[in-house]
MARTIKE-244379 format. One record per residue (C-alpha): residue in one letter; x, y, z. Coordinates in steps of 0.5 Angstrom, whole numbers, plus 2048, in hexadecimal, padded with zeros to 3 digits. Last residue first. Layout:
BEGIN
aXYZ;...
This chain:
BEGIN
x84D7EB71B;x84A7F071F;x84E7F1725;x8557EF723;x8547F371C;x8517F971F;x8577F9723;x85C7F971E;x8597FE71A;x85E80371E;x86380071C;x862803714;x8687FF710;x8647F8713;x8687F3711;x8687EA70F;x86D7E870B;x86E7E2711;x8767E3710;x8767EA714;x8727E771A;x8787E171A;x87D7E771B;x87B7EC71E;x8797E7724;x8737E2726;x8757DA723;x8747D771D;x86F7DB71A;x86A7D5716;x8647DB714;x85F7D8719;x8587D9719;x8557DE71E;x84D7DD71F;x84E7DD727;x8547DD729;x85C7DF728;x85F7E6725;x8667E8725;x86A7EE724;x8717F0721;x8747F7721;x8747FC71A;x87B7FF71B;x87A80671D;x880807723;x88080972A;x88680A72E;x88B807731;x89080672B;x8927FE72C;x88C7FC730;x8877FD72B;x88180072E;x87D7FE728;x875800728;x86E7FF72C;x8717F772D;x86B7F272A;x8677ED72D;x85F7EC72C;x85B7E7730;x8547E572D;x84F7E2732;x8497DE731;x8497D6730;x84C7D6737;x8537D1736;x8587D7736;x8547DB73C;x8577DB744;x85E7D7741;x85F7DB73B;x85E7E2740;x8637E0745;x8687DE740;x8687E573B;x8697E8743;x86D7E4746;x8717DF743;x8727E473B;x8727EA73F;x8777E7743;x87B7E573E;x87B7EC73A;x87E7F0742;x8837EA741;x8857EB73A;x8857F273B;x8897F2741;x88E7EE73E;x88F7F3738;x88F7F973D;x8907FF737;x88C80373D;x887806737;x8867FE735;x8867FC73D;x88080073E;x87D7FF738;x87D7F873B;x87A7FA741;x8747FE73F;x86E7FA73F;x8677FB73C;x8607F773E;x85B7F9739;x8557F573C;x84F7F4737;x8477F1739;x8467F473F;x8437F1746;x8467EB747;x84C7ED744;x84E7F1747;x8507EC74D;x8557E9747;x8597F0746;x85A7F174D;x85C7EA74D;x8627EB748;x8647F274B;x8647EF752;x8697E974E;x86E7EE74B;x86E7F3751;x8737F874F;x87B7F6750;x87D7F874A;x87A800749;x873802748;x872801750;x86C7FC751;x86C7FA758;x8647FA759;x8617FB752;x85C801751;x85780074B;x856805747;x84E804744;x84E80673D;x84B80B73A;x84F80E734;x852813738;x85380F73F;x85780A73B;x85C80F738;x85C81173E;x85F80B741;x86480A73C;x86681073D;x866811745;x86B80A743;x86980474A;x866800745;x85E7FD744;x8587FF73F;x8517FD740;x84C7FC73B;x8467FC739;x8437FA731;x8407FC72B;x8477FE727;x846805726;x84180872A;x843803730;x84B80672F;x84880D72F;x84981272B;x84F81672C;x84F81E72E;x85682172F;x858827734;x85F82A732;x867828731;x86D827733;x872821734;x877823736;x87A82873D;x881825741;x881827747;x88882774B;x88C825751;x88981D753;x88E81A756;x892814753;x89180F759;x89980F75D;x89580E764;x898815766;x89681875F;x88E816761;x88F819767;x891820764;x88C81E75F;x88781E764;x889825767;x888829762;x88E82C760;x89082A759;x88882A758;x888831759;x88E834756;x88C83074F;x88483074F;x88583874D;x889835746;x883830744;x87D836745;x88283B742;x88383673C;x87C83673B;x87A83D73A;x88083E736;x87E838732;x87783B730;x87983E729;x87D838727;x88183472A;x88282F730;x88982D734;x88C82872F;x89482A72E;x89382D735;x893826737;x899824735;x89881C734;x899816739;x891814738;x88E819732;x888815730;x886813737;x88481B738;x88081B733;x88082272F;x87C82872F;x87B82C729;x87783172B;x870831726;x86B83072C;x86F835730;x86F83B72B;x86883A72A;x86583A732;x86A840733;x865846733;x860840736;x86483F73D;x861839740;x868835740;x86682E743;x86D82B745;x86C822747;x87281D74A;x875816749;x87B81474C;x877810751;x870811750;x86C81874F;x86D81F753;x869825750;x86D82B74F;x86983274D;x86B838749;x86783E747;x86484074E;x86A83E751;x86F838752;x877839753;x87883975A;x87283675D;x872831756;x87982F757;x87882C75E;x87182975C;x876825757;x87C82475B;x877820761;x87381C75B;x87981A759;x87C81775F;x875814760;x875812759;x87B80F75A;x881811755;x88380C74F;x88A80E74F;x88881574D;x884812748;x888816741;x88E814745;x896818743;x89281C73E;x89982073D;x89A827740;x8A0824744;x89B820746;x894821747;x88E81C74A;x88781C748;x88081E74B;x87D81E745;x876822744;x87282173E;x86E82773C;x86682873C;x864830738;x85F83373C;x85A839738;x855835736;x85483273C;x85782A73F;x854827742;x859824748;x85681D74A;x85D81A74B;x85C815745;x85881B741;x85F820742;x864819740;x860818739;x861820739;x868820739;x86981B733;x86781E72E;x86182172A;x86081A727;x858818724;x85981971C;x86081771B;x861813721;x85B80E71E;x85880B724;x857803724;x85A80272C;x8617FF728;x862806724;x86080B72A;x86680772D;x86A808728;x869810727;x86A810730;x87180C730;x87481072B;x87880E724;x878815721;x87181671C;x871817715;x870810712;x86C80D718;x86E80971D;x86B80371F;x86D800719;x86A7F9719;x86E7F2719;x86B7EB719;x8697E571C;x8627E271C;x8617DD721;x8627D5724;x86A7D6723;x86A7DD724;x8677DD72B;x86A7D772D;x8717DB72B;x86D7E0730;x86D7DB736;x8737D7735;x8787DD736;x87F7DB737;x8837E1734;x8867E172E;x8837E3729;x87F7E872D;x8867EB72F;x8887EB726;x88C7E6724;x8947E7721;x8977E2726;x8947E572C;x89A7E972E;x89A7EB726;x8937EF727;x88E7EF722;x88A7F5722;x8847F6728;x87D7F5729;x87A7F4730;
């Protein structure tokens, strides 16, 4: 949700000028402040700031991003497995015309996917289908397990109207990979599905984009760590594999996309229900990153709002007069809508319930929590201080 100041919005930031009463009431009956989800060092991506924000250090526990998505398919990685991301993205002109492929269909997907992993896959290589865009490489080959690790890949969201060839991957393992990326071309041009996808002027799904690699990763779990059970909510294999990892329990919610028109309020009921029986939910929506990464400012006003009405509203409703309850808000990172990508900037959060003072912040945005004084420079430390304070 965080974002710069935008001069259509009169210099305001998205947050600040969105109609969201439910998280302003947060702020203005609890503490705001900022925290540093990304620690120095670290490129600003979605896994190292979540891994902050659910209370785990990404400088002792992150080994990237791949294995978080493997653990959430039930893929045990072995000793001599390396997990990728694996985009199905749209190429133009050799331009990253679409990292989402226009935000496929899983069951399109799920079909391109399977068909590259009859044509490409072996012994050594296996292609997992996940959610949308969103996809799984298993490279078991212990010859080539360093050399892959420490590949530079790069995001393919990062690179959205640029020159691929410029950002293809580099490295001992590049090679490997780029073939990998090169033969899903003539494929995937020629399947079927993107033929139909054309016809209905959809951005075709005709390449694979491999990041976001690396091995198995051990974590305690989030009852050794904070005493208590939990649940974790979102339609991202990422966020729910990193639920999977520390213990929580994944809760699968009916209409939840990962993208703008996700089931807001199931997400939020979801969360309520589970709360019967665990004493912690985690409940993640993509959307506005969504829209920051599609440089779609009304659409990330919209996709905050509705976060605000239906999910953060929902949840106020159900629990803000019980004397027991806290509730926590805060975006995993910026997306702003100006670059499209992600950016390090510490993000606002809020906390309100049992045992919180108020620190008088004005309203819920980056603005308002910078002026509270109150910030955590390690993120990670947040979740303690929600639970235990």
């Amino acid at each position: 949700m965080a974002d710069y100041p935008i001069k259509e919005l009169g210099n305001k930031t998205p947050l600040e000028a969105a109609k969201i009463p439910n998280m302003n009431y947060i702020a203005k009956n609890g503490r705001a402040g900022l925290t540093y989800t990304i620690p120095k060092g670290f490129a600003p991506a979605s896994d190292v700031a979540n891994l902050s924000i659910i209370g785990y250090d990404p400088a002792k526990y992150y080994s990237g991003r791949g294995p978080l998505e493997a653990a959430n398919m039930g893929i045990k990685l072995g000793s001599d497995d390396i997990a990728f991301r694996c985009n199905l993205v749209t190429v133009d002109r050799e331009k990253m015309a679409d990292y989402s492929a226009g935000h496929i269909t899983s069951e399109e997907a799920a079909t391109l996917i399977r068909y590259l992993d009859k044509k490409l896959g072996s012994d050594k290589v296996k292609f997992y289908p996940g959610v949308s865009y969103r996809h799984l490489i298993i490279v078991r080959d212990g010859s080539l397990k360093e050399a892959l690790r420490t590949a530079e890949c790069v995001p393919p969201h990062d690179i959205t109207g640029m020159m691929i060839k410029d950002f293809l991957p580099k490295g001992a393992g590049a090679e490997f990979l780029i073939k990998l990326m090169e033969d899903s071309r003539a494929l995937l041009s020629s399947h079927e599905v993107n033929h139909v996808r054309i016809d209905l002027k959809e951005n075709p799904a005709d390449m694979i984009w491999l990041w976001g690699q690396g091995v198995e990763t051990n974590m305690p779990t989030f009852k050794e760590k904070f005493g208590v059970d939990g649940s974790v909510i979102s339609a991202v294999d990422l966020i729910k594999g990193i639920g999977k990892s520390i213990g929580l329990n994944v809760i699968n919610v009916p209409g939840a996309t990962g993208y703008y028109d996700t089931n807001y309020k199931g997400k939020a009921k979801y969360a309520i229900d589970s709360l019967k029986d665990r004493d912690f939910v985690f409940v993640h929506v993509e959307a506005p990153d969504e829209a920051g990464h599609n440089g779609d400012l009304r659409a990330k006003i919209a996709a905050i709002e509705n976060f605000d009405r239906l999910v953060v509203g929902t949840v106020l409703e159900k629990f803000k007069k019980q004397k027991d309850f806290r509730i926590m808000v805060l975006p995993d990172h910026s997306t702003p809508v100006s670059v499209r990508t992600h950016t390090a900037e510490p993000v606002p959060f809020a906390v309100f319930g049992k045992g919180v003072e108020p620190n008088k912040a004005e309203a819920y945005n980056e603005v308002a929590a910078k002026a509270t004084g109150l910030a955590f420079e390690h993120g990670h430390e947040l979740m303690e201080y929600f639970i235990k304070k």
